[in-house]
N, CA and C of each residue as an Amber inpcrd file, in Angstrom:
protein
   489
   1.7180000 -14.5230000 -33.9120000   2.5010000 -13.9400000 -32.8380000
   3.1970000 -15.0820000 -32.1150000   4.6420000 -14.7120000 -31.9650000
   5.0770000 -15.9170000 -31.1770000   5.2270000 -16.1810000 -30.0730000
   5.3680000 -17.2720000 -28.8550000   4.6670000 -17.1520000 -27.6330000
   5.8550000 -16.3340000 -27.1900000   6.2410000 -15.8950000 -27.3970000
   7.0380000 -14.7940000 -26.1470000   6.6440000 -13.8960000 -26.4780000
   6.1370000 -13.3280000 -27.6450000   5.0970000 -11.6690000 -27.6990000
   4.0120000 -12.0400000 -26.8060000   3.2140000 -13.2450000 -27.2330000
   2.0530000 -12.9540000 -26.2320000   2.3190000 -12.9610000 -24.8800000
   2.9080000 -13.6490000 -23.9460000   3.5370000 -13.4890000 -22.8370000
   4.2280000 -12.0120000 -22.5140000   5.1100000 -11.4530000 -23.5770000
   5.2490000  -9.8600000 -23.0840000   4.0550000  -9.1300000 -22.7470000
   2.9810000  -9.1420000 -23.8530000   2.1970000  -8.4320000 -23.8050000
   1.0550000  -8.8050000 -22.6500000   1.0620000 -10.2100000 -22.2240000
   0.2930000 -10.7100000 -21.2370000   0.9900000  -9.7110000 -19.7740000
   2.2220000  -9.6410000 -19.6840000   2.6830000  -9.0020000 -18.6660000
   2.6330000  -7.4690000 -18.6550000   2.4990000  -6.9660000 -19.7910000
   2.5080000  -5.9050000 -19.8820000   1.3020000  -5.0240000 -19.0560000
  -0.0370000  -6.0950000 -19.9290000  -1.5460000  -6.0870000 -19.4930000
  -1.9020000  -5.7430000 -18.2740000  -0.9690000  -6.9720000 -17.5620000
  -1.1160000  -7.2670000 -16.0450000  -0.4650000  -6.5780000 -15.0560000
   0.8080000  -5.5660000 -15.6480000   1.3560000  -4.6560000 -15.0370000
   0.5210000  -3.4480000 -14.6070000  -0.2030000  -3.0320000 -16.1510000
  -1.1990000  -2.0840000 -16.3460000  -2.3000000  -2.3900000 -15.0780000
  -2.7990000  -3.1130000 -15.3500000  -4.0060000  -3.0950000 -14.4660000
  -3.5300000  -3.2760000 -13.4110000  -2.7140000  -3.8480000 -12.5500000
  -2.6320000  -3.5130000 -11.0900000  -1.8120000  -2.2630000 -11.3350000
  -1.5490000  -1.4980000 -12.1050000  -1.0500000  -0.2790000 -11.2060000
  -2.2060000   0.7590000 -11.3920000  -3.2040000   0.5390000 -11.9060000
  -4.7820000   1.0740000 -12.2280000  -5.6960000   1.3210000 -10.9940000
  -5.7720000   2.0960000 -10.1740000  -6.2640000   2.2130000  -8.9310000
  -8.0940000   1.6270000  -9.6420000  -9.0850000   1.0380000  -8.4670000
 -10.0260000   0.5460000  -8.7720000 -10.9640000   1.6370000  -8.0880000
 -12.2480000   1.9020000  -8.3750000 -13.1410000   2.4250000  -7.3330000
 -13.1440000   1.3310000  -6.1460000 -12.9490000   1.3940000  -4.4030000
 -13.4650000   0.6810000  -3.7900000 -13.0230000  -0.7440000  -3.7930000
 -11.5140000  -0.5720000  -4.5430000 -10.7270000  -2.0170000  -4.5810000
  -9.5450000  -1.5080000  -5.1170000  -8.7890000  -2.9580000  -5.4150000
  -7.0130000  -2.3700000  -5.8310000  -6.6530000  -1.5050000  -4.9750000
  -5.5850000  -0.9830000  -5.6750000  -4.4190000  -0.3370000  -4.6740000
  -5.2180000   1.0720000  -4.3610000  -4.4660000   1.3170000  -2.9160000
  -5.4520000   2.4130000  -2.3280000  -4.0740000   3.9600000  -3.2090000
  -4.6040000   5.0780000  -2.9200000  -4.2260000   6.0280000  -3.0890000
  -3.4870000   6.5960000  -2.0140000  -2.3010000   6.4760000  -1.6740000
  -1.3420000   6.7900000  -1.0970000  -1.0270000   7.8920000  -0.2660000
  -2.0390000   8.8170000  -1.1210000  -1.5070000  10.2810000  -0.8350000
  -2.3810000  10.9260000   0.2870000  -2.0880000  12.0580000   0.7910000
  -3.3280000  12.3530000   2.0140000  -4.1220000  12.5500000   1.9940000
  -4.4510000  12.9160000   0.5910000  -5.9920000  13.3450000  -0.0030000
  -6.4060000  11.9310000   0.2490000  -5.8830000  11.3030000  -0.6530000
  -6.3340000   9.5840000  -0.8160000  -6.9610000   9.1090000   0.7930000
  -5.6380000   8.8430000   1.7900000  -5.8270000   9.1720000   2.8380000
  -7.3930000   9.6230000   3.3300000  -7.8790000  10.6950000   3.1770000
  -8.4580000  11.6990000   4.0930000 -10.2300000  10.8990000   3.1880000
  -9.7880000  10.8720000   1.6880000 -11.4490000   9.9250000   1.4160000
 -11.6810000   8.9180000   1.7420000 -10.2790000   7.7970000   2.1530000
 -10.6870000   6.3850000   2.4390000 -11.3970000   6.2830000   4.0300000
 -10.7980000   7.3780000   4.6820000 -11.2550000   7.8640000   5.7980000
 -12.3840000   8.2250000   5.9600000 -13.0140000   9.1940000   4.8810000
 -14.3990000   9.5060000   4.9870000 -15.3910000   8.5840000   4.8980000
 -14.9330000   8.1430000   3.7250000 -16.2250000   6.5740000   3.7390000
 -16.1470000   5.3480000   4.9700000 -15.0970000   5.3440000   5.6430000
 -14.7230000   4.2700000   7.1130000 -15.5580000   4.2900000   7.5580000
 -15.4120000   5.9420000   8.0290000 -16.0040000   7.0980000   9.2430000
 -17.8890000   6.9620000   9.0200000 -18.1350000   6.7030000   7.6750000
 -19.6110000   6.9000000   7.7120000 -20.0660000   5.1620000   7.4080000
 -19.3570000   4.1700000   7.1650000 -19.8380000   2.7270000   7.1670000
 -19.9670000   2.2640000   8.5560000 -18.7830000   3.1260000   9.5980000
 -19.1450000   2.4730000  10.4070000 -20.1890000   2.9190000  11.3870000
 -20.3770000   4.4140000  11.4070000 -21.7790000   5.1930000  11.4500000
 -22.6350000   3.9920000  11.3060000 -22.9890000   3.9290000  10.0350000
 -24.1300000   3.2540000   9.8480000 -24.3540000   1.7610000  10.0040000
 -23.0500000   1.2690000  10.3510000 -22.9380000  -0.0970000  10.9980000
 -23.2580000  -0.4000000  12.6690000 -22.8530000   0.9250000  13.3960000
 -23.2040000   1.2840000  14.4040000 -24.6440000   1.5620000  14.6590000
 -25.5970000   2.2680000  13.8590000 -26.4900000   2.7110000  14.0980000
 -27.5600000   1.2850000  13.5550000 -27.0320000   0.5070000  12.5680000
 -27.8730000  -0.8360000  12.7890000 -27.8300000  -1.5430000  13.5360000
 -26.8330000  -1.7840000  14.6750000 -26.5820000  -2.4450000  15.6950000
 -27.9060000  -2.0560000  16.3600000 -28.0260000  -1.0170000  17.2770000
 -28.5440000  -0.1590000  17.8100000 -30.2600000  -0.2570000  17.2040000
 -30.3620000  -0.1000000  16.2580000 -31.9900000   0.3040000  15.8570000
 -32.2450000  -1.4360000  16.0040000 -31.3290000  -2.4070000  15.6700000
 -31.9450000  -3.9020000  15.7740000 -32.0900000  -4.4040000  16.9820000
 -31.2560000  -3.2890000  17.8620000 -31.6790000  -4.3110000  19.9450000
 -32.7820000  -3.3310000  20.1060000 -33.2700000  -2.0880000  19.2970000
 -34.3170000  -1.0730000  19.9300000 -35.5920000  -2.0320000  19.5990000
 -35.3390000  -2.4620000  18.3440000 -36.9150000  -3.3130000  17.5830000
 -37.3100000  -3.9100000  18.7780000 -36.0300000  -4.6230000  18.7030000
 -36.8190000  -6.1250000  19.9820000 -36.8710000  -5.5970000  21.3620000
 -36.6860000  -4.6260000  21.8030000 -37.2220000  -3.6330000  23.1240000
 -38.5920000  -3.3330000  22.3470000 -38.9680000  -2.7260000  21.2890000
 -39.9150000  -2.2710000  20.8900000 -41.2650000  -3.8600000  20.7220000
 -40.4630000  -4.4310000  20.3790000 -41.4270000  -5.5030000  20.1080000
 -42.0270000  -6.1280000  21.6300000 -40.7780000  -6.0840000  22.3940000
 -41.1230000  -6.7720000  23.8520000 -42.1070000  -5.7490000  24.3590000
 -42.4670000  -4.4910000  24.1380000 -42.9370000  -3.6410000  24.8980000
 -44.7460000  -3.7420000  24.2970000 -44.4390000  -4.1120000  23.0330000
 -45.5440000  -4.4010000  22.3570000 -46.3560000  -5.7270000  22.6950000
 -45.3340000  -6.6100000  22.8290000 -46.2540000  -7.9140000  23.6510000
 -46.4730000  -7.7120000  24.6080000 -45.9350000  -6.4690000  25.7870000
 -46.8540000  -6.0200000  26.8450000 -48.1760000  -5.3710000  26.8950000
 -48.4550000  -4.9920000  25.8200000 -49.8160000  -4.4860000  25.1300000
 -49.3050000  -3.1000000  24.9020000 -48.2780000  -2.1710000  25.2220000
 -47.9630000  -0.9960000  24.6790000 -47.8240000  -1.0450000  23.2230000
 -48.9690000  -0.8230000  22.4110000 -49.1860000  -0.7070000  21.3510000
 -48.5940000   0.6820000  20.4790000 -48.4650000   1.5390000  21.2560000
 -47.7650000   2.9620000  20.8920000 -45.9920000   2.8770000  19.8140000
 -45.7320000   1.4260000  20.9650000 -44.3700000   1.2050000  20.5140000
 -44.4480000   0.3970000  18.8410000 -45.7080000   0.1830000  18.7210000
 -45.8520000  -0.7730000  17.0630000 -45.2190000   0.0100000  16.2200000
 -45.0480000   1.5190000  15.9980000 -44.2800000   2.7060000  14.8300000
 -42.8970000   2.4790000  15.1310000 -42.6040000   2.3690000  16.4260000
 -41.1700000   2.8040000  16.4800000 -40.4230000   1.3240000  15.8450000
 -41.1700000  -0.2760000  16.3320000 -40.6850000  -0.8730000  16.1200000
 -41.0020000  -1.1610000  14.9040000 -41.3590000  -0.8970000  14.1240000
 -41.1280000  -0.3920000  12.3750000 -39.9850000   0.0680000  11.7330000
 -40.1150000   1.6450000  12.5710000 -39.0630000   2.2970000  12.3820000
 -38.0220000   1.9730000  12.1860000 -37.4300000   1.2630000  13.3500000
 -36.2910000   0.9130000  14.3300000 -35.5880000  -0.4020000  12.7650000
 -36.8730000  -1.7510000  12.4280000 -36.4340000  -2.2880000  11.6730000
 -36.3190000  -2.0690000  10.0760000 -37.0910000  -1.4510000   9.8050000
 -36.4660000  -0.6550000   8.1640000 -35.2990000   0.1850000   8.7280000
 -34.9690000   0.9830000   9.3320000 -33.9810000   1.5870000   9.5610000
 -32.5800000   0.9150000   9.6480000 -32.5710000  -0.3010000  10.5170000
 -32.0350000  -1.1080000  10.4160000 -31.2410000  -1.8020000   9.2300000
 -32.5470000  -2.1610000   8.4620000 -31.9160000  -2.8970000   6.6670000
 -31.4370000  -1.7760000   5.9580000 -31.8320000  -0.2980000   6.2620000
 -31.0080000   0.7420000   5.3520000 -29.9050000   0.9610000   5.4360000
 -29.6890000   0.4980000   7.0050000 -28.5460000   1.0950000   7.9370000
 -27.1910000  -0.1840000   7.3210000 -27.8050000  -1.3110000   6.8950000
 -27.2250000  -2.5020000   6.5630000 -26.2770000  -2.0710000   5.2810000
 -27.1880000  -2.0960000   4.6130000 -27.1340000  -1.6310000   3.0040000
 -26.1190000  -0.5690000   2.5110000 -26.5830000   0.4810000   3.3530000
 -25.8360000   2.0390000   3.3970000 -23.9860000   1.2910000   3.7210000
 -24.2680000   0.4500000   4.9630000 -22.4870000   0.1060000   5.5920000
 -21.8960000  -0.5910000   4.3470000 -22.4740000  -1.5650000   3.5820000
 -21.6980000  -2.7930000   2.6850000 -21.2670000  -1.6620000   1.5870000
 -22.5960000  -1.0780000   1.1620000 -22.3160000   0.3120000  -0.4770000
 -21.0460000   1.3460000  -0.0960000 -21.2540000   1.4590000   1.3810000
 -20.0260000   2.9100000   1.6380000 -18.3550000   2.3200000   1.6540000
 -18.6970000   1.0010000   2.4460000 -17.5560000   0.0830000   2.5660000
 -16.7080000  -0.3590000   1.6740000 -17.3760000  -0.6760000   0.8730000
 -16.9340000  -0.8460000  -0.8460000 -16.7260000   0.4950000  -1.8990000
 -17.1650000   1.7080000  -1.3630000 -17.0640000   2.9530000  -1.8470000
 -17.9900000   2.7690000  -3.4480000 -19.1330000   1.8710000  -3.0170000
 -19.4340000   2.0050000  -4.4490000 -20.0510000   2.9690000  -4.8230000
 -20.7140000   2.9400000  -6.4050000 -20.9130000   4.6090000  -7.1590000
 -22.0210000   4.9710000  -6.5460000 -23.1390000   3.7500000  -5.6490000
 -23.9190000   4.2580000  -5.7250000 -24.3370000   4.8900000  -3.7670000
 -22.9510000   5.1920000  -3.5730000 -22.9650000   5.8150000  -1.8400000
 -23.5680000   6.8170000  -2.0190000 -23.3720000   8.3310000  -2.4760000
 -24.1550000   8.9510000  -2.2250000 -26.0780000   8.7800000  -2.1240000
 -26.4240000   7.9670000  -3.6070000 -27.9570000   7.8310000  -3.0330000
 -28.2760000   6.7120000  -2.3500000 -27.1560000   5.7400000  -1.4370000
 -27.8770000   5.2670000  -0.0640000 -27.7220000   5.8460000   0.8360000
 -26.7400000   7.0360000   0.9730000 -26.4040000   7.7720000   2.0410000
 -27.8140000   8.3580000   1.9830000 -28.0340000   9.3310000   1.1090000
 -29.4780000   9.9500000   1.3010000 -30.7660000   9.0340000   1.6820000
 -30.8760000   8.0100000   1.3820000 -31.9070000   7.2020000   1.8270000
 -31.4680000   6.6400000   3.1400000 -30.3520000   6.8410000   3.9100000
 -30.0520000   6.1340000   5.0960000 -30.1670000   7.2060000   5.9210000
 -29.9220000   8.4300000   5.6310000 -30.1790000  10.1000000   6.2930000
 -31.6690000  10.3910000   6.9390000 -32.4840000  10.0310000   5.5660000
 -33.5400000  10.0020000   5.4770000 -34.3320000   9.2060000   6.5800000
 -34.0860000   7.6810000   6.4610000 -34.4120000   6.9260000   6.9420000
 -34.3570000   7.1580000   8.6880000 -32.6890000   7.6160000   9.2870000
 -32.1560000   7.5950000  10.2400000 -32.9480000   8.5710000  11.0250000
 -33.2680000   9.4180000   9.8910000 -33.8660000  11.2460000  10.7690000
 -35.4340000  10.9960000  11.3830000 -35.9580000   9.4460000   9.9580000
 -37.6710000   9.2750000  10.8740000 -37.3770000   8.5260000  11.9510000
 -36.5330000   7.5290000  12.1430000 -36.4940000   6.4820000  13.1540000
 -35.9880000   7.5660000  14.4480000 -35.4350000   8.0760000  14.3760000
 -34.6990000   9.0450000  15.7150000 -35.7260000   9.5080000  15.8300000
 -36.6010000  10.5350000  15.0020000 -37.8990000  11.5020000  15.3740000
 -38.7870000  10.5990000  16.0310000 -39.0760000   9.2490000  15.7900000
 -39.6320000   8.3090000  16.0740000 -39.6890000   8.0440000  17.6810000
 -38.4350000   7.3470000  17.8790000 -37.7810000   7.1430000  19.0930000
 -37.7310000   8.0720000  20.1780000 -37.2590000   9.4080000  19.4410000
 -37.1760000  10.7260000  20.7920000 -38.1300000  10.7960000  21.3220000
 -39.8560000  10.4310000  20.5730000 -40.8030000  10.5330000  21.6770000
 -40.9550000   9.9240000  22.6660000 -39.8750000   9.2340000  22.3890000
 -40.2730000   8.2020000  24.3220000 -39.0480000   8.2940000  25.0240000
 -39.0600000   9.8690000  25.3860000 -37.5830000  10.4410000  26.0240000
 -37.2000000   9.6280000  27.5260000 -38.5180000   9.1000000  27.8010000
 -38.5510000   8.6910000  29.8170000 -37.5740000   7.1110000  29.1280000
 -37.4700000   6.5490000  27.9300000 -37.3400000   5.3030000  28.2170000
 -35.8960000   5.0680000  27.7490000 -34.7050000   5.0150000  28.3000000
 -33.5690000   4.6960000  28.2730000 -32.8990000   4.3880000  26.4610000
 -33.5030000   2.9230000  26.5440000 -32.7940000   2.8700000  25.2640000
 -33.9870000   3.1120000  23.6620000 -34.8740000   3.6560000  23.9380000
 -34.8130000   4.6850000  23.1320000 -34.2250000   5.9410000  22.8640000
 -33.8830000   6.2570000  23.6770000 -33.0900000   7.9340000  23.7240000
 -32.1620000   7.0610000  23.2240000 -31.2900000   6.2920000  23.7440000
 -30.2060000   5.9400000  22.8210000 -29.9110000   5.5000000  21.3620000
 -30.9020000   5.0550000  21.0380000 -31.6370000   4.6710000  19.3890000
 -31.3760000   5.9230000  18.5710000 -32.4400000   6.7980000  19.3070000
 -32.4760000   7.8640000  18.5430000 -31.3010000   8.8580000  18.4400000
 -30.4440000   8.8860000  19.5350000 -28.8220000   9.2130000  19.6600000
 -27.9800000   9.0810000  18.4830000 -27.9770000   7.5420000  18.5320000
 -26.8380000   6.9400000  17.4660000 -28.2800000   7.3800000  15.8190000
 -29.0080000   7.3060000  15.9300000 -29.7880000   7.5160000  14.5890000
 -29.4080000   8.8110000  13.8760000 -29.3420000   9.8530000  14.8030000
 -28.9680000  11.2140000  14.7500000 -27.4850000  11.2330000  14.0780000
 -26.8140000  10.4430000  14.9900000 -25.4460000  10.2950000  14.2990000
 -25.1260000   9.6750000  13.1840000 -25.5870000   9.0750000  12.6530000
 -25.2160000   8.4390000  11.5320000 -26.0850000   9.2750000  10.1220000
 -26.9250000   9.9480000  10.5820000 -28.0620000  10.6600000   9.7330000
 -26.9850000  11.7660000   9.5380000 -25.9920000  12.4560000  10.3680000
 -25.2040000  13.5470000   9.9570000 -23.6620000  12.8930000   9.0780000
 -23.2450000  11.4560000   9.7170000 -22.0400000  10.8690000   9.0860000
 -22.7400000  10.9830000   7.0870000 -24.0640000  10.6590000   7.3640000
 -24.5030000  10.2740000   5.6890000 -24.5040000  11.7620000   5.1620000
 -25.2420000  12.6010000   5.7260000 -25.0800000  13.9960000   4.9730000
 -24.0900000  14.3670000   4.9810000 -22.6500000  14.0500000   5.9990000
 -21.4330000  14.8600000   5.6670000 -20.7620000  13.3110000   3.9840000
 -21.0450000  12.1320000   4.3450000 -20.8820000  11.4620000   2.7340000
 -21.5110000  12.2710000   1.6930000 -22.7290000  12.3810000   1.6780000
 -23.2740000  12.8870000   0.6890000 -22.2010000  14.3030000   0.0290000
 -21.7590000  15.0630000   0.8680000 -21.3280000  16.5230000   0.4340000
 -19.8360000  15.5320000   0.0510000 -19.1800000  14.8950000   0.4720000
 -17.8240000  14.2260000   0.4890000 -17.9980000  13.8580000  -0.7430000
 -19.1860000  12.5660000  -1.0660000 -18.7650000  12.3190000  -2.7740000
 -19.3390000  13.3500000  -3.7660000 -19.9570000  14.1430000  -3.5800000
 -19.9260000  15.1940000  -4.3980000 -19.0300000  16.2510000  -4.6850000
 -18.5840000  16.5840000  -3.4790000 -16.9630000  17.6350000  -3.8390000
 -16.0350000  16.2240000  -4.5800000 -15.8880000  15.1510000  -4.4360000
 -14.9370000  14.2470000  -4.9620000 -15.3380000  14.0060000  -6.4360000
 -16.6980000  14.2330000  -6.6690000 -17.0340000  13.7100000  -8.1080000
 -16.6750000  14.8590000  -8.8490000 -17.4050000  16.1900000  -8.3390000
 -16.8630000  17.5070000  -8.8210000 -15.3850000  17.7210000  -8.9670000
 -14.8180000  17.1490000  -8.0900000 -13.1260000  17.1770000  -8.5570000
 -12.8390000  16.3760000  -9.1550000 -13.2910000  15.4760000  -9.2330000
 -12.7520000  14.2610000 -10.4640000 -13.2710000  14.9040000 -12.1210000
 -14.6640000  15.4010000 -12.1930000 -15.2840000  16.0000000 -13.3180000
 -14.3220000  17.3640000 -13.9750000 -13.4790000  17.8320000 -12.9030000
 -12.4860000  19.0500000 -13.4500000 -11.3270000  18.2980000 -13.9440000
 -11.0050000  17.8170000 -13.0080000  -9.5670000  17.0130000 -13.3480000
  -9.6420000  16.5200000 -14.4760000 -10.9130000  15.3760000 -15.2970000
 -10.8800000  15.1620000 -16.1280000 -10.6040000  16.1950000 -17.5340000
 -11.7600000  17.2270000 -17.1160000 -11.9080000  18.0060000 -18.4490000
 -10.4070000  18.7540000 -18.6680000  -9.4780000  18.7020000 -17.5990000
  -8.3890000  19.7690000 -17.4990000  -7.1970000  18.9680000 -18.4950000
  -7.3660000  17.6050000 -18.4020000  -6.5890000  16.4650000 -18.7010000
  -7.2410000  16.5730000 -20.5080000
């Protein structure tokens, strides 16, 4: 082959693939649908970017309350920090839209719904109620992901077979 075929075909290659939309990279999808999913996954990274903020200043309330000898607070500040690393995890996977958002969404739902149940029991104390607030919220941003990439996979699974 002589070098100007391979060079066509090098460009050709390279045309192809950037006009190849990526999962969670490359060029975004333009359209409002496109639009309305890049939106959905924002809407729930930053949920759960929010809600790790939050469960990581509750720990160290929880922990300070614990070196006061309130030992009661030892669950929540458990809670508060696994919840936390899910809450981590869940933001980078949704952020990137990778394949595997729906099952950290469910494990961050999960996670979010014990740490809040956790927290609400200590309704008299300020920023627990708020813990468990934002926990609540991000536990519904993940279940409304969860239903989001499943109607999206289900429409991608028709589209294909229709094609």
């Amino acid at each position: 082959m002589c070098h100007r075929s391979v060079v066509a075909v090098g460009i050709v290659v390279a045309l192809a693939l950037s006009a190849t939309p990526t999962p969670g990279g490359g060029q975004k999808d333009k359209t409002p649908a496109g639009d309305a999913h890049h939106a959905a996954f924002d809407k729930c990274a930053k949920a759960c970017s929010d809600c790790q903020r939050q469960c990581a200043s509750c720990a160290t309330h929880c922990a300070n309350l614990v070196a006061e000898g309130k030992k009661e607070h030892k669950l929540t500040l458990k809670s508060c920090l696994d919840c936390a690393d899910v809450c981590t995890t869940a933001a980078q996977i949704v952020s990137r839209q990778g394949p595997l958002a729906g099952l950290i969404c469910k494990a961050c739902a999960d996670a979010c719904n014990h740490c809040g149940k956790a927290c609400e029991k200590h309704k008299n104390d300020e920023h627990m109620r708020r813990c468990a607030e934002e926990c609540f919220r991000c536990e519904k941003a993940c279940r409304d992901m969860m239903a989001h990439v499943t109607a999206s996979t289900a429409t991608a699974g028709s589209l294909a077979r229709a094609e």
